[in-house]
ZAZABA-864761 format. One line per field, with one value per residue (C-alpha): residue in three letters; residue number from 0; x, y, z. Coordinates in nm, 4 decimals. Each point is the difference from the previous one (the first is absolute). Layout:
r [ALA  ...]
k [NUM  ...]
east [X  ...]
north [Y  ...]
up [Z  ...]
// end
This chain:
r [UNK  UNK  UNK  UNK  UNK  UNK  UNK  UNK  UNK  UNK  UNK  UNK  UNK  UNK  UNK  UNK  UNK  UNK  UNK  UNK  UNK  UNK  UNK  UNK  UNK  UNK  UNK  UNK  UNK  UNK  UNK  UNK  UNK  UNK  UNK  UNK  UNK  UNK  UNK  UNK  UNK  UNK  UNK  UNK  UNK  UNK  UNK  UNK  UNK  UNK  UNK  UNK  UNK  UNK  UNK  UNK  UNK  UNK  UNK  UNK  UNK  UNK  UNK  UNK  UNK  UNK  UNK  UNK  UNK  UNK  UNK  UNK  UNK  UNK  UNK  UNK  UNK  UNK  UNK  UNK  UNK  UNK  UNK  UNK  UNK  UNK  UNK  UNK  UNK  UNK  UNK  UNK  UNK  UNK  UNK  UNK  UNK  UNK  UNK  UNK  UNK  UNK  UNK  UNK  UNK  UNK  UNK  UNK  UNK  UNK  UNK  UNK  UNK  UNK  UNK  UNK  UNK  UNK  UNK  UNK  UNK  UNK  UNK  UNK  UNK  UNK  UNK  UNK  UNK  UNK  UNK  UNK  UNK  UNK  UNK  UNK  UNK  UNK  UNK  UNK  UNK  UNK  UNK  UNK  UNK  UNK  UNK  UNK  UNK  UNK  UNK  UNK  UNK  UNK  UNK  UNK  UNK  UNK  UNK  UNK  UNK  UNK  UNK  UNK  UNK  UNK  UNK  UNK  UNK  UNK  UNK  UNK  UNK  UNK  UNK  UNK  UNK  UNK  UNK  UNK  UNK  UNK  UNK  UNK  UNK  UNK  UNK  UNK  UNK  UNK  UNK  UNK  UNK  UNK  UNK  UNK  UNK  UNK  UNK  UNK  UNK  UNK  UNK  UNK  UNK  UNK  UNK  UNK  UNK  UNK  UNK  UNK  UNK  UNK  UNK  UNK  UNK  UNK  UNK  UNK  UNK  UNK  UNK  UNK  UNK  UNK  UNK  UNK  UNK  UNK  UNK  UNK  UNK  UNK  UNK  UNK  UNK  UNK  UNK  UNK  UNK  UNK  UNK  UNK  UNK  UNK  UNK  UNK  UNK  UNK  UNK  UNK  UNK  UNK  UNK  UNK  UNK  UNK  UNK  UNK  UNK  UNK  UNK  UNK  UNK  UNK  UNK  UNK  UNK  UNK  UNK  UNK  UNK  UNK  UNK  UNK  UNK  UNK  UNK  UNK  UNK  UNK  UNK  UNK  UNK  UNK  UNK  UNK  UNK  UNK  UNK  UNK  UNK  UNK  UNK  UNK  UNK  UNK  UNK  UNK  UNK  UNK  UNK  UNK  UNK  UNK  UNK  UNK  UNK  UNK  UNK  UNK  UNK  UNK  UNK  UNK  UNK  UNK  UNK  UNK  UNK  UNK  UNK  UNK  UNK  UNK]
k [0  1  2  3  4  5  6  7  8  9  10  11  12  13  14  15  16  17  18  19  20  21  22  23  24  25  26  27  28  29  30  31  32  33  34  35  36  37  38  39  40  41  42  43  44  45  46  47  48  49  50  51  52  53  54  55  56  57  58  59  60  61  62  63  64  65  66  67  68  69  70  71  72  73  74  75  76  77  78  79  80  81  82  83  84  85  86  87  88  89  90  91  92  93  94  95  96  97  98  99  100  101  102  103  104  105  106  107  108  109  110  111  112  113  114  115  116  117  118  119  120  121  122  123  124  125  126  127  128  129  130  131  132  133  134  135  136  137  138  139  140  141  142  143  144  145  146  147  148  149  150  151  152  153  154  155  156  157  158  159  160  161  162  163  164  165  166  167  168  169  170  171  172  173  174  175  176  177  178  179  180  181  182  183  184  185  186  187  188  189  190  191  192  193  194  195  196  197  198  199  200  201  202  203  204  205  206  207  208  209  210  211  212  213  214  215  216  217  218  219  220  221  222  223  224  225  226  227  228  229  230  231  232  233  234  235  236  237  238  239  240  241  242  243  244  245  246  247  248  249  250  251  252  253  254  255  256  257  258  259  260  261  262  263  264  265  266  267  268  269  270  271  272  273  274  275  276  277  278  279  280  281  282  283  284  285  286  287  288  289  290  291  292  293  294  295  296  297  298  299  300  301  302  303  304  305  306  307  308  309  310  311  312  313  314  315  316  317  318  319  320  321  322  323  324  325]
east [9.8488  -0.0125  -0.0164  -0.2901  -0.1858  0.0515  -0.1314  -0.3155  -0.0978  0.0582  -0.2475  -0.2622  0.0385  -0.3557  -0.2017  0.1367  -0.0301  -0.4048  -0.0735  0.1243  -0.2201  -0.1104  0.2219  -0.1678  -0.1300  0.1084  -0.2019  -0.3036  -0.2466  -0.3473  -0.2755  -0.3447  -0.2967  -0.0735  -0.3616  -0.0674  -0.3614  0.0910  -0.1448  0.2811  0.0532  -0.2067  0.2103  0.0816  -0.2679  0.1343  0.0647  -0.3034  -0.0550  0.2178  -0.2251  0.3053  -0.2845  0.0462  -0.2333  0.0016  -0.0501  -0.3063  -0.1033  -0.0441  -0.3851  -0.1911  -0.1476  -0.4307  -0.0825  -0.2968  -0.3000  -0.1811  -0.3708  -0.0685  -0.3696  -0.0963  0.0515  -0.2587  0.1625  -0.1270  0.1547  -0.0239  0.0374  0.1349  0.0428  -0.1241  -0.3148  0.1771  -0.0889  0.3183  0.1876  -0.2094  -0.0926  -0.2763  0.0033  -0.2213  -0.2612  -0.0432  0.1353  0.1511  0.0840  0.1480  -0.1582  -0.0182  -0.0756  -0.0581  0.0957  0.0610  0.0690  -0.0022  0.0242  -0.2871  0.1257  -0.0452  0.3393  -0.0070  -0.2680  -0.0468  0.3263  0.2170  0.1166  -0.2472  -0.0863  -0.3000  0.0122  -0.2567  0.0964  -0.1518  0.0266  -0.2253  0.1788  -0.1657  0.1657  0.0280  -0.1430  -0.1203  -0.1661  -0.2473  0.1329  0.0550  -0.3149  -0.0380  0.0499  0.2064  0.2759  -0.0493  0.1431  -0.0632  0.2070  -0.0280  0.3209  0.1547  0.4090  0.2819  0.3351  0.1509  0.3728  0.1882  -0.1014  -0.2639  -0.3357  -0.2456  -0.3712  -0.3318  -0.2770  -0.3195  -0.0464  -0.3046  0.1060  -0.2177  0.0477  0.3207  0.0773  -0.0564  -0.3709  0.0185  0.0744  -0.2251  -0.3170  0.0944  0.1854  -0.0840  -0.3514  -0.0150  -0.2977  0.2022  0.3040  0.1879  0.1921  0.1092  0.3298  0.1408  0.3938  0.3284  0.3165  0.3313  0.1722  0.3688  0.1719  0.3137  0.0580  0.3387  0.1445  -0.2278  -0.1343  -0.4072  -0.2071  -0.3566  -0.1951  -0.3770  -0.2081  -0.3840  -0.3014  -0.3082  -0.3280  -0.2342  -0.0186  0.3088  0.1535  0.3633  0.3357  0.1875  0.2939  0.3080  0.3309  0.2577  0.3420  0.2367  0.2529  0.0279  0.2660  0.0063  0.1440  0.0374  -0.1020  0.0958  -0.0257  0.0463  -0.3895  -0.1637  0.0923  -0.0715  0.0030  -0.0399  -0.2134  0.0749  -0.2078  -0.1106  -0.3120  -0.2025  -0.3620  -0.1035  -0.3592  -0.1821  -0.3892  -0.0386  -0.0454  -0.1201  -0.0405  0.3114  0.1929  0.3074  0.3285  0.1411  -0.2039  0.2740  0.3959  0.0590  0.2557  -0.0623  0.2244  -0.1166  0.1317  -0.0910  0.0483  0.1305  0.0762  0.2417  -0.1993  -0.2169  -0.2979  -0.0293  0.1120  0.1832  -0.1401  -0.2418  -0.3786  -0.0092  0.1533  0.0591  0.1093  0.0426  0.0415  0.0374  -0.0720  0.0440  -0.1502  -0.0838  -0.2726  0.0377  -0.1539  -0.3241  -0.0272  -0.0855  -0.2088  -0.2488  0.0191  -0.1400  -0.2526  -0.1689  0.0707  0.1038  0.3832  0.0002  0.3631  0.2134  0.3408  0.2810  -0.0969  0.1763  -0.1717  0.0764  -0.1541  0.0254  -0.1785  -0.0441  -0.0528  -0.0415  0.0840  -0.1164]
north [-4.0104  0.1362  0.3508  -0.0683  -0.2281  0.3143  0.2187  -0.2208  -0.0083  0.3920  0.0351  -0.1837  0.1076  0.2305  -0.2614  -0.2041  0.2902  0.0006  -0.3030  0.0507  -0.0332  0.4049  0.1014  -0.0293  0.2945  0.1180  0.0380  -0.1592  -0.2331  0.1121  -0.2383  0.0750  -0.1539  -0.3141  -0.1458  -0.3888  -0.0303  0.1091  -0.2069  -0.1834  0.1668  0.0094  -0.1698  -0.3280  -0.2230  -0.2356  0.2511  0.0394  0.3109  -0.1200  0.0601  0.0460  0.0940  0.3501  0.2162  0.3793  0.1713  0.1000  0.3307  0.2492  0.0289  0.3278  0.1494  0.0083  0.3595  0.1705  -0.1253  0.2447  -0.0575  0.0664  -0.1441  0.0706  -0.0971  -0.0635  0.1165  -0.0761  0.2367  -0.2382  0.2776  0.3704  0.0992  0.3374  0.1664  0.2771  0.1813  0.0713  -0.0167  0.1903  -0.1636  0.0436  0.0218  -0.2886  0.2048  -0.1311  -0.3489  -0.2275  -0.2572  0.0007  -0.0855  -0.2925  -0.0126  -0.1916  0.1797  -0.1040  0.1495  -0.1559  0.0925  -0.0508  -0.2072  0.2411  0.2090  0.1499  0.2640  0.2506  -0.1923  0.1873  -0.2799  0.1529  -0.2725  0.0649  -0.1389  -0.0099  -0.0730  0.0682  -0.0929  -0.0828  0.1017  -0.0198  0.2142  -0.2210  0.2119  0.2909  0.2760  0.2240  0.2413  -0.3171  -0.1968  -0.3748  -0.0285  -0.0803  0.1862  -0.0924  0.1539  -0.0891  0.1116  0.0160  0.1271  -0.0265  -0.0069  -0.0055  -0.0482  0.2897  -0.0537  -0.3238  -0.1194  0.2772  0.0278  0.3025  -0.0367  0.2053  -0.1124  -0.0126  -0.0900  -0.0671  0.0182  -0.0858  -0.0007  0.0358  0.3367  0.1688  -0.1378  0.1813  0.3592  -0.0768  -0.0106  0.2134  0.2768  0.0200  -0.0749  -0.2833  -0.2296  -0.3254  -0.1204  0.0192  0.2276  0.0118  0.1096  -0.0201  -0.0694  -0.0164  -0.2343  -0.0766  -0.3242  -0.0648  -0.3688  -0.0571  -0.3560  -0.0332  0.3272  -0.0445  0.3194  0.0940  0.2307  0.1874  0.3603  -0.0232  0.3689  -0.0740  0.2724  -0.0705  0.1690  -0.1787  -0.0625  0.1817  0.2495  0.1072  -0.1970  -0.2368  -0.1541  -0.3119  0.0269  -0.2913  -0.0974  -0.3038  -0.2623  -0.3421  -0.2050  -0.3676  -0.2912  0.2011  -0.3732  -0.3070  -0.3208  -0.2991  -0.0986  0.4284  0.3318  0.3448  0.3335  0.3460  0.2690  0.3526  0.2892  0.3837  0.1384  0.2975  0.0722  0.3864  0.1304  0.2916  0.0771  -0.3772  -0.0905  0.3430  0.3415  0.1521  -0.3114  0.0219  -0.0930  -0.3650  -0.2361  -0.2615  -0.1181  -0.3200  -0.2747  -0.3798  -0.2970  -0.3040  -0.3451  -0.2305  -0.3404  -0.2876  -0.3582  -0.1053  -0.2910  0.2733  -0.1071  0.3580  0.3563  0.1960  -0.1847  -0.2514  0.0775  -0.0466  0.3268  0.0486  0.3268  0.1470  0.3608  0.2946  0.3612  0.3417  0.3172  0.3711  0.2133  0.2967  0.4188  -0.1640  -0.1907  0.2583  0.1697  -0.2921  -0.0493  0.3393  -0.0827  -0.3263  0.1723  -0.3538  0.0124  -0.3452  0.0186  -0.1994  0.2363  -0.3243  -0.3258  -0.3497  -0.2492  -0.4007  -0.2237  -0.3414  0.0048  -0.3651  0.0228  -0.1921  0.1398  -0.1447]
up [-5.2513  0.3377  -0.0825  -0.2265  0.3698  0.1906  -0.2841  -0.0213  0.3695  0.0124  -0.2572  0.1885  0.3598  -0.0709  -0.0937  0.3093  0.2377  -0.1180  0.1140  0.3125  0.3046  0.1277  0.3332  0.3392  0.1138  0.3317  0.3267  0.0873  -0.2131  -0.0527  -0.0836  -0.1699  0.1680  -0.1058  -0.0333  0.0451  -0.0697  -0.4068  -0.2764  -0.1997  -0.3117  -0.3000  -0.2354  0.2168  0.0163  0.2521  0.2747  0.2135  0.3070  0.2384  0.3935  0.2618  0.3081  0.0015  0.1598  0.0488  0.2957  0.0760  0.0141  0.3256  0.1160  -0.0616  0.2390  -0.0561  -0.0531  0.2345  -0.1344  -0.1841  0.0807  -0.3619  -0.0464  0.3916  0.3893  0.2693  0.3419  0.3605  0.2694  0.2855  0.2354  0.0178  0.3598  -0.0930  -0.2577  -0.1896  -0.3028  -0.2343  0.3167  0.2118  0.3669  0.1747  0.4334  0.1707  0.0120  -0.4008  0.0571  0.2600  -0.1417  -0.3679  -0.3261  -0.2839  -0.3325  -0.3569  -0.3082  -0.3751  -0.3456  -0.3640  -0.3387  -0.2004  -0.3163  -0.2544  0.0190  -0.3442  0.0216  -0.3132  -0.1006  0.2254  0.2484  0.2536  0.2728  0.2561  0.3806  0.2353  0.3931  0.3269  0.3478  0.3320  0.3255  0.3806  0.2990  0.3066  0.2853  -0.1891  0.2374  -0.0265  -0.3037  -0.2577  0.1418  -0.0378  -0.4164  -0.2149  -0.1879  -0.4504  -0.3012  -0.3461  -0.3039  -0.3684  -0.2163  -0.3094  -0.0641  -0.2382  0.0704  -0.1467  0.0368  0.1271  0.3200  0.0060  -0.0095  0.0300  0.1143  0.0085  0.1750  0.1899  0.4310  0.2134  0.3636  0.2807  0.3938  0.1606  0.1054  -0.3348  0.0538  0.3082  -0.1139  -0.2811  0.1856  0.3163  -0.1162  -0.3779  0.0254  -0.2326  -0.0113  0.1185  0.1154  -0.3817  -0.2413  -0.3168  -0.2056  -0.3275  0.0113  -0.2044  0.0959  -0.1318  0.0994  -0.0558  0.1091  -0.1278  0.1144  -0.1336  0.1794  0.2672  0.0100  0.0665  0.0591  -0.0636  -0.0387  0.0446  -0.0150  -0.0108  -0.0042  0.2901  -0.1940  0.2535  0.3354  0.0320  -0.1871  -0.0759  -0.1256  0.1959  -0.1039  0.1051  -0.1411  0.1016  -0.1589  0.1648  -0.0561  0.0044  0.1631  -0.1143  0.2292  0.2774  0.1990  -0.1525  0.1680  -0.1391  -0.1198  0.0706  -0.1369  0.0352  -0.1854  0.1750  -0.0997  0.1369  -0.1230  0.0902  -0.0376  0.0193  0.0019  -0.0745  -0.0400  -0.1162  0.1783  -0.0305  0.4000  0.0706  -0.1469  0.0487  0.1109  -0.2501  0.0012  0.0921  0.1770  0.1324  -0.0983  0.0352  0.0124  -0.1397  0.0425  -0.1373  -0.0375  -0.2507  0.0045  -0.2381  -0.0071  -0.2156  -0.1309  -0.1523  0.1902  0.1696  -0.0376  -0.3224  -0.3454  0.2291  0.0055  0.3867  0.1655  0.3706  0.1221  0.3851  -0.0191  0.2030  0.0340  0.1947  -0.1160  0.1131  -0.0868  -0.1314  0.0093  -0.1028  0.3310  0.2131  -0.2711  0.0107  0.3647  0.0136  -0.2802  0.1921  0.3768  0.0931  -0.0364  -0.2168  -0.1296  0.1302  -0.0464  -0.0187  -0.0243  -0.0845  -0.1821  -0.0933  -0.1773  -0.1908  -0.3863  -0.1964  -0.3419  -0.3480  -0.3024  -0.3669]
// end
């Protein structure tokens, strides 16, 4: 009888040993994450989503990119302590006392011309020279411009138009030195724009044609960076805009005059809010700036051209610009 117990419980030992609970792993427990805002499950009716107050954190704040200007901006330069042409000064016999100006650009709405994605801008500006002497006279200093554009790769764009300059110092050589019937000359031009707002970087190449009034190809080539945050109070910003640029020219001033009219240096300083009521993505932009620059071989060429020694050879410039961009 015995024997035939201990025979018995042998022979179910495996069953016992599967219903066993598993061993404990060893080292440390690792939970899944659990979620308390889950409905109950489908098939029980009496359960209902169980709210324990939860709430996830909330997310970090973007920084607004650099507003684009994408339809158009009107900008007032309050005040540039000096009138320079691409970066090339004049001596007080041309001015004494600075210059201000109104300017504006805007895309006209249809952007889809012969179904390309070509958009067409027209801009302008009205500038007066504080002080001007006897070589700029008493008037003012006007451009308008007619182009059309595509943006040909990401971030950008390539233009081709059509400017009517009058006053201002190209006025000047215009009717003194080029025999032109007024105070105005005409080009045709081509620039490429790149802003990469992400990366920061900027920059432009402008090369025009002058077939009246004056004659010959001028041209403005700038690249720069820019910094963001470089101030940051507690209620205004800043960003800061360094750039180089270069202004060559071929017979344009003067028959002759080629090679580089002025270098230059630009540090500007754009302002934000971080309400959003000013500066980057708002329509409302204020920006102090400054500038040095140097002419360049064609300098002395057109000093000899007007017998007046004009040029001024270094000069450094500041000014504040308010704008509004739509």
């Amino acid at each position: 009888m015995m024997k035939r117990t201990i025979l018995a419980l042998c022979a179910s030992l495996p069953a016992i040993a599967t219903e066993l609970p598993p061993a404990i792993p060893d080292g440390p427990v690792t939970y899944d994450a659990v979620s308390y805002q889950s409905p109950a499950p489908a098939n029980d009716a009496f359960m209902a989503p169980v709210d324990y107050g939860y709430t996830a954190p909330a997310a970090a704040p973007v920084t607004p990119s650099v507003n684009s200007g994408d339809n158009g901006y009107i900008n007032i330069n309050a005040y540039t302590s000096n009138y320079n042409v691409r970066g090339m000064g004049f001596t007080n016999d041309l001015t004494n006392y600075g210059y201000s100006s109104i300017s504006g650009s805007a895309k006209l709405p249809n952007r889809d011309l012969f179904g390309c994605g070509i958009y067409q801008r027209v801009s302008g500006s009205y500038g007066i020279i504080w002080g001007a002497g006897e070589y700029l006279g008493d008037t003012c200093v006007a451009d308008v411009n007619y182009a059309i554009g595509k943006e040909i790769f990401p971030n950008l764009t390539a233009e081709i138009g059509y400017s009517l300059r009058y006053g201002g110092f190209e006025g000047f050589m215009a009717k003194y030195y080029d025999d032109a019937a007024h105070r105005m000359s005409q080009d045709l031009n081509f620039t490429l724009r790149f802003n990469d707002r992400q990366r920061g970087f900027f920059g432009s190449m402008t090369w025009g044609w002058a077939f009246k009034g004056l004659n010959g190809i001028y041209g403005d080539i700038e690249l720069g960076y820019r910094f963001t945050n470089v101030i940051n109070g507690a209620a205004l910003g800043a960003d800061l805009e360094l750039s180089a640029g270069i202004a060559p020219s071929f017979d344009y001033w003067a028959t002759g005059a080629e090679g580089v009219d002025a270098y230059r240096i630009r540090a500007a300083l754009p302002l934000f809010t971080h309400s959003g009521s000013m500066g980057r993505d708002a329509r409302l932009q204020l920006t102090p700036w400054a500038q040095v620059s140097w002419s360049g071989e064609n300098a002395t060429k057109i000093d000899q051209r007007t017998h007046g020694g004009p040029i001024d050879h270094s000069l450094i410039t500041v000014g504040v610009d308010l704008g509004w961009r739509f």
